[in-house]
Every structure is written in C-alpha cells, then in structure tokens.
DSSP file (Angstrom, degrees, kcal/mol; ACC not computed):
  #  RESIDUE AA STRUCTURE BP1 BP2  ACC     N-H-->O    O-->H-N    N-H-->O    O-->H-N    TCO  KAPPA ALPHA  PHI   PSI    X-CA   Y-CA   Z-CA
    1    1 A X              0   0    0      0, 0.0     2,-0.2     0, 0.0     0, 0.0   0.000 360.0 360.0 360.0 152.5  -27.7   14.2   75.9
    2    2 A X        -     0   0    0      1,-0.1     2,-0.6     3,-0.0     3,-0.0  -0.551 360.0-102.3-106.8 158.4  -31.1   14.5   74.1
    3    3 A X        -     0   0    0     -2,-0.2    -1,-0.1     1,-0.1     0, 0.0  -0.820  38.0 -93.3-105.4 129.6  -30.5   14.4   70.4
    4    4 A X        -     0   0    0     -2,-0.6     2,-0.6     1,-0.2    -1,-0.1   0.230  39.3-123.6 -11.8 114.7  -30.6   17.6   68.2
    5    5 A X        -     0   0    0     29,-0.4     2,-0.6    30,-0.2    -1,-0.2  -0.630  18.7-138.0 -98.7 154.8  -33.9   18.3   66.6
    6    6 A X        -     0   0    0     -2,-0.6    54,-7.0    52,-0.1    55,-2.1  -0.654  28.4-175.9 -89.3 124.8  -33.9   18.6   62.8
    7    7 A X  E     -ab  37  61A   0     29,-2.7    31,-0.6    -2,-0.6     2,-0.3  -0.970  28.1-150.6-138.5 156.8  -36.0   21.4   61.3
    8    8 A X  E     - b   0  62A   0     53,-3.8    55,-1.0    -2,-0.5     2,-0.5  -0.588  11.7-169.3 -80.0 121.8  -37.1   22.7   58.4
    9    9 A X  E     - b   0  63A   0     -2,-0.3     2,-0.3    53,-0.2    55,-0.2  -0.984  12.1-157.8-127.2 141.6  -37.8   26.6   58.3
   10   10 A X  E     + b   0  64A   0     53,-1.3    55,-1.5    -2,-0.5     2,-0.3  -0.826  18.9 178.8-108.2 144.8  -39.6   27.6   55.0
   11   11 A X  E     - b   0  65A   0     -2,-0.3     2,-0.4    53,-0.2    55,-0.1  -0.909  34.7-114.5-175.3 118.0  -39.3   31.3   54.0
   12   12 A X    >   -     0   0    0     53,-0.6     3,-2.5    -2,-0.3     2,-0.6  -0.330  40.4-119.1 -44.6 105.1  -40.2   33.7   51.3
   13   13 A X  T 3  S+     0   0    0     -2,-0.4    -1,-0.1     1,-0.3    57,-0.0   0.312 109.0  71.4  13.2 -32.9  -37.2   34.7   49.7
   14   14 A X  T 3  S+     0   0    0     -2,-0.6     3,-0.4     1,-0.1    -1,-0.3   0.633  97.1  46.6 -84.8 -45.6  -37.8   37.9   50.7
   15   15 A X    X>  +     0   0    0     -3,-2.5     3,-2.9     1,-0.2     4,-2.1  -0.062  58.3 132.4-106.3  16.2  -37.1   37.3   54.0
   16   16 A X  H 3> S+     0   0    0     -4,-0.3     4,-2.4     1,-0.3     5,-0.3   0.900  75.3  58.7 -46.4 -41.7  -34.0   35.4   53.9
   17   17 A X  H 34 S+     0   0    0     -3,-0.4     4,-0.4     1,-0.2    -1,-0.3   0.651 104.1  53.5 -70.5   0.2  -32.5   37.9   56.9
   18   18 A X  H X> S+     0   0    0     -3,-2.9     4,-1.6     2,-0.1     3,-1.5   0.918 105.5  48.0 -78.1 -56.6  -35.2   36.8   58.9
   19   19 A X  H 3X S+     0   0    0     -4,-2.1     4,-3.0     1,-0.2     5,-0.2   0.821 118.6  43.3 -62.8 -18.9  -34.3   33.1   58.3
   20   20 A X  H 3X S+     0   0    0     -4,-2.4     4,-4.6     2,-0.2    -1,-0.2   0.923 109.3  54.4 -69.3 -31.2  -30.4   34.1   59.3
   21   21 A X  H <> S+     0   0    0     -3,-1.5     4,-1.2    -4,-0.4    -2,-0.2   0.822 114.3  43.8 -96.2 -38.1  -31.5   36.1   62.1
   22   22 A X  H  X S+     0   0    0     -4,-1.6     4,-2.6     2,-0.2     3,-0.5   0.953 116.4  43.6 -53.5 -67.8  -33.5   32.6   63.1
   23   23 A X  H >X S+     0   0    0     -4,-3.0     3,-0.8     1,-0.3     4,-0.8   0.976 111.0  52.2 -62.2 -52.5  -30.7   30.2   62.5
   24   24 A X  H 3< S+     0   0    0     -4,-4.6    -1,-0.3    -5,-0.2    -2,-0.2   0.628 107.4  63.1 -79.9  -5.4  -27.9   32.6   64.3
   25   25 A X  H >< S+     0   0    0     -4,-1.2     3,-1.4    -3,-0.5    -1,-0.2   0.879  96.8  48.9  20.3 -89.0  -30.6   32.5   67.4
   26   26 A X  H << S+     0   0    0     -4,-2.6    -2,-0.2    -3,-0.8    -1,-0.1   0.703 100.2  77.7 -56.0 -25.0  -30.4   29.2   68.0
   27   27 A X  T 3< S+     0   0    0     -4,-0.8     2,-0.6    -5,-0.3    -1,-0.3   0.598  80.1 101.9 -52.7 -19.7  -26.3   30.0   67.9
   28   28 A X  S X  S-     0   0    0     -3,-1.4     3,-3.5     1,-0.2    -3,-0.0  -0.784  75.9-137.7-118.9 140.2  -26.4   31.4   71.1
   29   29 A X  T 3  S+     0   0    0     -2,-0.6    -1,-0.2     1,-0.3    -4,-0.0   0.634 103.9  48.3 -56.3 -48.7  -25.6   30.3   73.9
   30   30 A X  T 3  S+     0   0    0      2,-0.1    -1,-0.3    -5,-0.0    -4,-0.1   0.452  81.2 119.5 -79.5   9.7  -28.5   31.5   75.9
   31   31 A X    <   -     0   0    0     -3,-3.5    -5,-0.1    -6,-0.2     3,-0.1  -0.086  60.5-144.7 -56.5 158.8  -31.1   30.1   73.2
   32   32 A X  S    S+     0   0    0      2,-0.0     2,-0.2     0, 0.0    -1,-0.1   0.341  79.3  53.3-112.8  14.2  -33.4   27.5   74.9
   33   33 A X        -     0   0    0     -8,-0.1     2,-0.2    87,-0.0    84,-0.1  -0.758  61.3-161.0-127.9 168.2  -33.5   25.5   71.6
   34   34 A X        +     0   0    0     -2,-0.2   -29,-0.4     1,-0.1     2,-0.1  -0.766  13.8 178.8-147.3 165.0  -31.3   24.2   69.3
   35   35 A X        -     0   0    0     -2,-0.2   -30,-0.2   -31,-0.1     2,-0.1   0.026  35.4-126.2-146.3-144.4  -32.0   23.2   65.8
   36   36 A X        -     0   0    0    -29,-0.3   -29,-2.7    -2,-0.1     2,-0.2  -0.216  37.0-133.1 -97.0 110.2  -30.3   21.8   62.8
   37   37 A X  B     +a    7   0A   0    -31,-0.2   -29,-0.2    -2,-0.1    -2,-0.0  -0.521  36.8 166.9 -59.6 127.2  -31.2   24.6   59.9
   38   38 A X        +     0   0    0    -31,-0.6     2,-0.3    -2,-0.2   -30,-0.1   0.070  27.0 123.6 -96.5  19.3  -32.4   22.2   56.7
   39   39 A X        -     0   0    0    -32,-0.2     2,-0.2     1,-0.1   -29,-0.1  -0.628  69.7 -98.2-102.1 140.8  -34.1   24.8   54.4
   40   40 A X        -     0   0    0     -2,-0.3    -1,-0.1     1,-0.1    12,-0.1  -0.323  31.6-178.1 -30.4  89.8  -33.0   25.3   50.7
   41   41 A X        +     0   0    0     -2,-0.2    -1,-0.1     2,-0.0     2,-0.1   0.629  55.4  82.5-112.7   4.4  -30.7   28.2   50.3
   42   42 A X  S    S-     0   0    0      1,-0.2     3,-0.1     6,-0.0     0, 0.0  -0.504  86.8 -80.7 -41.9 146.3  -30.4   28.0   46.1
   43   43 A X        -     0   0    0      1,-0.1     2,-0.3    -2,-0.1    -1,-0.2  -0.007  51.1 -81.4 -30.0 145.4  -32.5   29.2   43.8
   44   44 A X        +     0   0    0      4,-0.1     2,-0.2     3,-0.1    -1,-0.1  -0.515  69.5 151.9 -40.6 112.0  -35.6   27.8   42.6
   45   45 A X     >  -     0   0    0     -2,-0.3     4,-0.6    -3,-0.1    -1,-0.1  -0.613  56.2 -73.8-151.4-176.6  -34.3   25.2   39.8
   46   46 A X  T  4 S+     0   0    0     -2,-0.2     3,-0.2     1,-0.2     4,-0.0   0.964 126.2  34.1 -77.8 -46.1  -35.6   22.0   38.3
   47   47 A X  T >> S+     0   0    0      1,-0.1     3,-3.3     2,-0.1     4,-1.3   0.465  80.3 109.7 -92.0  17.6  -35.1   19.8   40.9
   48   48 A X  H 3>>S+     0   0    0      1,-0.2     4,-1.8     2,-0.2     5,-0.5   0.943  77.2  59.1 -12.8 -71.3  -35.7   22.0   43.7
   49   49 A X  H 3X5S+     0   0    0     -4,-0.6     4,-1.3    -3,-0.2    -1,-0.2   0.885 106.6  50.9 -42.1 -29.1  -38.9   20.2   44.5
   50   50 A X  H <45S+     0   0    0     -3,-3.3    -2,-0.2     2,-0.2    -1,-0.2   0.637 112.7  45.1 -86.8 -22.6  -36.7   16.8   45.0
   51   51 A X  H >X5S+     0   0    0     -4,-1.3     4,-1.6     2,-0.2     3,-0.6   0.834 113.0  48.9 -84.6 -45.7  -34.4   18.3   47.2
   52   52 A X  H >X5S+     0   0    0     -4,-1.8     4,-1.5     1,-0.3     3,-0.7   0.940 110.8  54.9 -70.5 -78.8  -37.2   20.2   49.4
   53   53 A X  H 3<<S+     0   0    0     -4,-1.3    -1,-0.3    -5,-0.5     4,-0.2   0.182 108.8  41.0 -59.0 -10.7  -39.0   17.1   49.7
   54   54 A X  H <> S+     0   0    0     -3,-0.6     4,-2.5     3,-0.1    -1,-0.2   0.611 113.9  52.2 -92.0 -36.2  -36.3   14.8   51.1
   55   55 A X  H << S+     0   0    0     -4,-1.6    -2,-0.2    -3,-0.7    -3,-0.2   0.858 109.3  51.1 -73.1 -25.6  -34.9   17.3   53.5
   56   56 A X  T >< S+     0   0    0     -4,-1.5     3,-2.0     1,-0.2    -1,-0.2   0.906 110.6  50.4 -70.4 -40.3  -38.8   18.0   55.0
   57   57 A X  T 34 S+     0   0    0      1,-0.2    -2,-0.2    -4,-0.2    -1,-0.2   0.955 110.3  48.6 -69.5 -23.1  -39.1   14.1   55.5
   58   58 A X  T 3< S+     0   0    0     -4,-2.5    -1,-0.2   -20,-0.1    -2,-0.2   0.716  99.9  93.6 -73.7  -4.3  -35.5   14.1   57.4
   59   59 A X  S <  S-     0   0    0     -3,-2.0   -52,-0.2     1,-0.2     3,-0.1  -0.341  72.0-150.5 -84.8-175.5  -36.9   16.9   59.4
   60   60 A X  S    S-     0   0    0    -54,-7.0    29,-0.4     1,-0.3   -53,-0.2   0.675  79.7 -24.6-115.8 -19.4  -38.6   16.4   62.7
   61   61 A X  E     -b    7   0A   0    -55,-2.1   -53,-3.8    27,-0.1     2,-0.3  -0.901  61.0-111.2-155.6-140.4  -40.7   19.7   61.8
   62   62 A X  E     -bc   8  90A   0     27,-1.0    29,-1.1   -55,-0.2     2,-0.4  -0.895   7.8-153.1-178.2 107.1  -40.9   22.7   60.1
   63   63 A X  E     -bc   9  91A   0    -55,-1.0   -53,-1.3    -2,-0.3    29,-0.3  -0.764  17.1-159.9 -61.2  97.3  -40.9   26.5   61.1
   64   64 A X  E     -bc  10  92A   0     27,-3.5    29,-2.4    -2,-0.4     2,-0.6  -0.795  10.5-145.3-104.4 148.1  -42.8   28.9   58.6
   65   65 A X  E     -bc  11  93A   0    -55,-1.5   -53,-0.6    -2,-0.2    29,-0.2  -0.893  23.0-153.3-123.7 118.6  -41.8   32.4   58.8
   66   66 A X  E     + c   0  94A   0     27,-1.8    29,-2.0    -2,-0.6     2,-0.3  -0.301  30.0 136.8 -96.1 127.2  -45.0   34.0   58.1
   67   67 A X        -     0   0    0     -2,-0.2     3,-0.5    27,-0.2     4,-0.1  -0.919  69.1 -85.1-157.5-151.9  -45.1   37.4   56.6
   68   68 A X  S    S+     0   0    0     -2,-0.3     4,-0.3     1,-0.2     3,-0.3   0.536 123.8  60.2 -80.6 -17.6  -46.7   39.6   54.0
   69   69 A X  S >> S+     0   0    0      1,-0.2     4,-1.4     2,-0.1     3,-0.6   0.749  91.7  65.1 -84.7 -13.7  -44.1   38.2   51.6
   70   70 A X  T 34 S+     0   0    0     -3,-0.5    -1,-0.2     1,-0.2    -2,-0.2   0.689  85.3  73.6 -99.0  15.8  -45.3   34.5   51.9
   71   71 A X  T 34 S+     0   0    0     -3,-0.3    -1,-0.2     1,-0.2    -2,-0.1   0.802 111.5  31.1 -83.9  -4.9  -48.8   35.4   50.3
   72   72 A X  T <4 S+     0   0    0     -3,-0.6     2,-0.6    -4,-0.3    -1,-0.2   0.208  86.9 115.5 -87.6 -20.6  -47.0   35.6   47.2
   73   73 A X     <  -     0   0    0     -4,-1.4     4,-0.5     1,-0.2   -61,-0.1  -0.703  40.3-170.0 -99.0 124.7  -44.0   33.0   47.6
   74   74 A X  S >> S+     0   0    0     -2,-0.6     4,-1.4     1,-0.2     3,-0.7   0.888  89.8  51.3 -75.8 -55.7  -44.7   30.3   44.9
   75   75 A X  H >> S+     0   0    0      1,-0.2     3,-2.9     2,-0.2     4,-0.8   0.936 103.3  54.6 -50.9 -57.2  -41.6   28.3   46.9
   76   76 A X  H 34 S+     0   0    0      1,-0.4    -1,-0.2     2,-0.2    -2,-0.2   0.560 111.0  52.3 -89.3  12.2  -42.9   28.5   50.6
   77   77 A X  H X> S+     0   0    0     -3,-0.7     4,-2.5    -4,-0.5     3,-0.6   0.755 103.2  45.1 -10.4 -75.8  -45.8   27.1   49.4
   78   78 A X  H <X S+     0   0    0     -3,-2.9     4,-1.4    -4,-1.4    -2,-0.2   0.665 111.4  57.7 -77.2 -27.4  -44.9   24.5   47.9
   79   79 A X  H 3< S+     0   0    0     -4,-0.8    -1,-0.2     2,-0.2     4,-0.2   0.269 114.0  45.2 -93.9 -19.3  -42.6   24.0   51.2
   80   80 A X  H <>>S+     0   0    0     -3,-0.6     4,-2.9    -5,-0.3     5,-0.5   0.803 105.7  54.3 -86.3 -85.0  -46.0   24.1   53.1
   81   81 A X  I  X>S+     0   0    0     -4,-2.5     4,-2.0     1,-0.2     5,-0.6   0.943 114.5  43.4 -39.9 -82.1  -48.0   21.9   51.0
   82   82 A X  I  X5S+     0   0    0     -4,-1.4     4,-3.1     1,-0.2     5,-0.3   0.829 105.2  58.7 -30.0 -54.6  -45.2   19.1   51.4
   83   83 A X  I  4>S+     0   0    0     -4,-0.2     5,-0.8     2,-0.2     4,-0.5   0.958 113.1  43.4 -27.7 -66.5  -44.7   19.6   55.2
   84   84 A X  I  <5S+     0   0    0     -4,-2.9    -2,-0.2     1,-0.3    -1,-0.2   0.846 115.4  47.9 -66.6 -26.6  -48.7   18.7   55.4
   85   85 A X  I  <<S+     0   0    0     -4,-2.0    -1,-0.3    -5,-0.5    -2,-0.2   0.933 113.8  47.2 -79.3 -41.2  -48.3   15.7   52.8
   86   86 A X  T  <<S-     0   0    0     -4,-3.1    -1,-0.3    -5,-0.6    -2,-0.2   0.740 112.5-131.6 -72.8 -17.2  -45.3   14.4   54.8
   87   87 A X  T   5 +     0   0    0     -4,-0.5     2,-0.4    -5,-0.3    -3,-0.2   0.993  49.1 159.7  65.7  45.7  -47.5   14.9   57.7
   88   88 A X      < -     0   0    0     -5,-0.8    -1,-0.2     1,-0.1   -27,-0.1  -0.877  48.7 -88.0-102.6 139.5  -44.8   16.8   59.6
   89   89 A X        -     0   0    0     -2,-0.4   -27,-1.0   -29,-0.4     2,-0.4  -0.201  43.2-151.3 -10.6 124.4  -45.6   19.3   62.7
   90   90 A X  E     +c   62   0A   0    -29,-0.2     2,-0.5   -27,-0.1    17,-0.3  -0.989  18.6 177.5-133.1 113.2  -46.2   22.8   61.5
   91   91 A X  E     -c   63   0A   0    -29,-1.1   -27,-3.5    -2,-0.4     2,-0.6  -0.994  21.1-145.1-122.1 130.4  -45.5   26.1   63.6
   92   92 A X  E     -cd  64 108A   0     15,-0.9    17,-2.0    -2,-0.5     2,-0.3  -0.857  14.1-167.4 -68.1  89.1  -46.1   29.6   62.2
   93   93 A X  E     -cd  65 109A   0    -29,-2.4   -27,-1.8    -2,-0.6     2,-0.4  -0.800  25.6-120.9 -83.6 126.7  -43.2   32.1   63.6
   94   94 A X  E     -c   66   0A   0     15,-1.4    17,-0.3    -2,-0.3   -27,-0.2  -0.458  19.8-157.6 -47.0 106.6  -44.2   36.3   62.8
   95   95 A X        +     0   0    0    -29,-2.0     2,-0.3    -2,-0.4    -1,-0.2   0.586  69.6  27.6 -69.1  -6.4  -41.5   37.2   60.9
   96   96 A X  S >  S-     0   0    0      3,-0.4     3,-0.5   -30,-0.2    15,-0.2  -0.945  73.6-131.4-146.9 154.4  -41.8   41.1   61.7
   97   97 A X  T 3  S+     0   0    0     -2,-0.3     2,-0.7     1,-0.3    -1,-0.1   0.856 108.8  39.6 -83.2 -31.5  -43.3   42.5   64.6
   98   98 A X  T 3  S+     0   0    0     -4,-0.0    -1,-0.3     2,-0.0     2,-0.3  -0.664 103.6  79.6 -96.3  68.3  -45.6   45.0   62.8
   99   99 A X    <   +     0   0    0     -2,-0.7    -3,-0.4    -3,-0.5   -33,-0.0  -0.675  50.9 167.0-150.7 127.2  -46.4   42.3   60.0
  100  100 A X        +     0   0    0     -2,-0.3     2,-0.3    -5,-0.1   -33,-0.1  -0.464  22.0 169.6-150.1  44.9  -49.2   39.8   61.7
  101  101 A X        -     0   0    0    -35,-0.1     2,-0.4     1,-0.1   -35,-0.1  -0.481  25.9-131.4 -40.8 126.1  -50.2   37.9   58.1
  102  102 A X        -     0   0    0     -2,-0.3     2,-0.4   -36,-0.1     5,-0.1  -0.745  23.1-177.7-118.4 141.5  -52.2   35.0   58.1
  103  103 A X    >   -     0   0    0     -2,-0.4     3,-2.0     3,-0.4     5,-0.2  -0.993  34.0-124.0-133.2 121.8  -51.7   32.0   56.4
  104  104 A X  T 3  S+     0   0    0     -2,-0.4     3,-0.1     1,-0.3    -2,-0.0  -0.401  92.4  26.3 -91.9 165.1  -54.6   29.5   56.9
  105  105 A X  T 3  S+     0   0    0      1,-0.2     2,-0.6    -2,-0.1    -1,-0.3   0.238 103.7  98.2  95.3 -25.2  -54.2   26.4   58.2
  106  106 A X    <   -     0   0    0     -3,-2.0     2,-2.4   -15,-0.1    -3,-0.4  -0.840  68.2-125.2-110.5 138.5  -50.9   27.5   60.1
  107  107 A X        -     0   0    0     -2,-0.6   -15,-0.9   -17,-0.3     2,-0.2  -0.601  26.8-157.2 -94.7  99.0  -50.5   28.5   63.7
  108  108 A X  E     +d   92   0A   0     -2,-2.4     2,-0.4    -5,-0.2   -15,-0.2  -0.450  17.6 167.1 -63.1 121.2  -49.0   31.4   64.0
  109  109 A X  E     -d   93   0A   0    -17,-2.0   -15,-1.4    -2,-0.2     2,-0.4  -0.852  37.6 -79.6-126.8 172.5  -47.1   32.7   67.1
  110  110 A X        -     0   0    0     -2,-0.4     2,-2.0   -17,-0.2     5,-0.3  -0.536  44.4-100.6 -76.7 128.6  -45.0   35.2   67.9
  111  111 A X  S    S+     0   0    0     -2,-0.4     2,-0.5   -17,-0.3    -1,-0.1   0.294  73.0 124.3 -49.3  66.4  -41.6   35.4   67.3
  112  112 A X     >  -     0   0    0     -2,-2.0     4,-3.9     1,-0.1     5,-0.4  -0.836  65.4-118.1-130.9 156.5  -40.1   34.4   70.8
  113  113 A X  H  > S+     0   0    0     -2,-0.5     4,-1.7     1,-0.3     5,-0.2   0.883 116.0  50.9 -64.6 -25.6  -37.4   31.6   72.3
  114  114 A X  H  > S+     0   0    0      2,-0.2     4,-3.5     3,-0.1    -1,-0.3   0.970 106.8  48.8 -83.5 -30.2  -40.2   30.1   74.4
  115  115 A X  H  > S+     0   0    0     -5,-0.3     4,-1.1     2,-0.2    -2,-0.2   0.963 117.4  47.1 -56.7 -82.5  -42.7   29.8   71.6
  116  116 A X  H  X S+     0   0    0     -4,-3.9     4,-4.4     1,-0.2     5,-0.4   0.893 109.5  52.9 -18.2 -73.1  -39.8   28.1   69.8
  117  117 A X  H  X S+     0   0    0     -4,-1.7     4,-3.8    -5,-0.4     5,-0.3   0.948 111.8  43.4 -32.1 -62.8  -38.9   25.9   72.7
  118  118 A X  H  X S+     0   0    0     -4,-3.5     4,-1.5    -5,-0.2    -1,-0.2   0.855 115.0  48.3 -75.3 -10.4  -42.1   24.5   73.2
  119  119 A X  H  X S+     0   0    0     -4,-1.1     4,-2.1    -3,-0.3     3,-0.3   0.989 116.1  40.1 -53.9 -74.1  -42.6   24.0   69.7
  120  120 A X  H  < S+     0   0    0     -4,-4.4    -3,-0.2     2,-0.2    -2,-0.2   0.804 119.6  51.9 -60.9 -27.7  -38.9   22.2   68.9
  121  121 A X  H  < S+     0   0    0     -4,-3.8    -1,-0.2    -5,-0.4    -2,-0.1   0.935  99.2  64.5 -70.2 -34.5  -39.5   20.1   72.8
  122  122 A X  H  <        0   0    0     -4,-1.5    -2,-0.2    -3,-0.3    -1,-0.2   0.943 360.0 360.0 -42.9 -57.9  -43.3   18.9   71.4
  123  123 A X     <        0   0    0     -4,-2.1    -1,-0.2    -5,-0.0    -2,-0.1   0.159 360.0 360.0 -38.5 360.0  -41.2   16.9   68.8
C-alpha cells in the first residue's frame, strides 16, 4: 500500500467551506486521491508563522484555493511565500466556478478529482 500523501491546502479565511468541502472530498470513497489535510485552522496569532512553517515542510505539497478572497489574505500569503522558500510543489485549485482569479506565479486548475489526482500522484 502506497503511503498517504501529506498536503498542505492554504486558504483565505473566507473560504474555509471551500477548504471542508476539499478535505470531505478526499473522504469519499469514490475520490481518486487521498490526502492528509495539514492547514492551520486557528486564528492568526503570534506564532502562527512557526506552526505554518513546520507543517508546510512535513507536507509533500501544497493546494492553494485560489479565489477573489486570496488577493487580500495577509495569511495565504504568507502560506505561499513559505511553500516557495521550502521549495515545495505548488498547485492552484478554483475555488468557485464563476471566480477564475489569478495569483501569479501559481498554476491554477480547475477544481476537479483528476486535476487533484495528478497533482497529489506527481509527488
């Protein structure tokens, strides 16, 4: 049995049902991934940064879920910028279907289980 990959999904705040709607996904039976969820679900705090930054190097990559909301979130940012600095694998999932925001530097695809698949197999 091939061993679970760990990933990070970074996410506006805003968009926390997206990232549920992500995790319980991968729940199902008929998913064609599987995951282990690592992303920060506290509030922003003082060591936030320390916490975010151990859990991206244990991942094996790191899911952004791109919307209109992450041109303003300070966190998935910061959650970005680290990914690159750790030098981790970076896929950009559409968090909305009518929301197609661009975040440069990430490759964005559309929210589907094969997208996913080939993403989490690449690892």
């Amino acid at each position: 049995m091939t061993r679970k990959k760990v990933i990070f999904i970074a996410f506006a705040i805003e968009d926390e049902r997206s990232r549920d709607f992500l995790k319980g996904q991968s729940l199902n039976t008929n998913s064609p991934f599987e995951y282990i969820d690592m992303s920060v679900k506290e509030a922003y705090v003082s060591e936030w940064k320390d916490k975010v930054r151990a859990r991206i190097r244990r991942s094996d990559g790191v899911i952004v879920l791109v919307s209109r909301n992450s041109l303003n979130s300070s966190g998935q940012k910061w959650e970005l910028q680290c990914a690159r600095e750790e030098g981790k694998r970076i896929l950009g999932i559409y968090a909305y279907k009518d929301d197609r925001t661009n975040i440069v530097g990430v490759n964005t695809k559309v929210w589907t289980w094969e997208n996913i698949r080939i993403f989490i197999d690449s690892l």
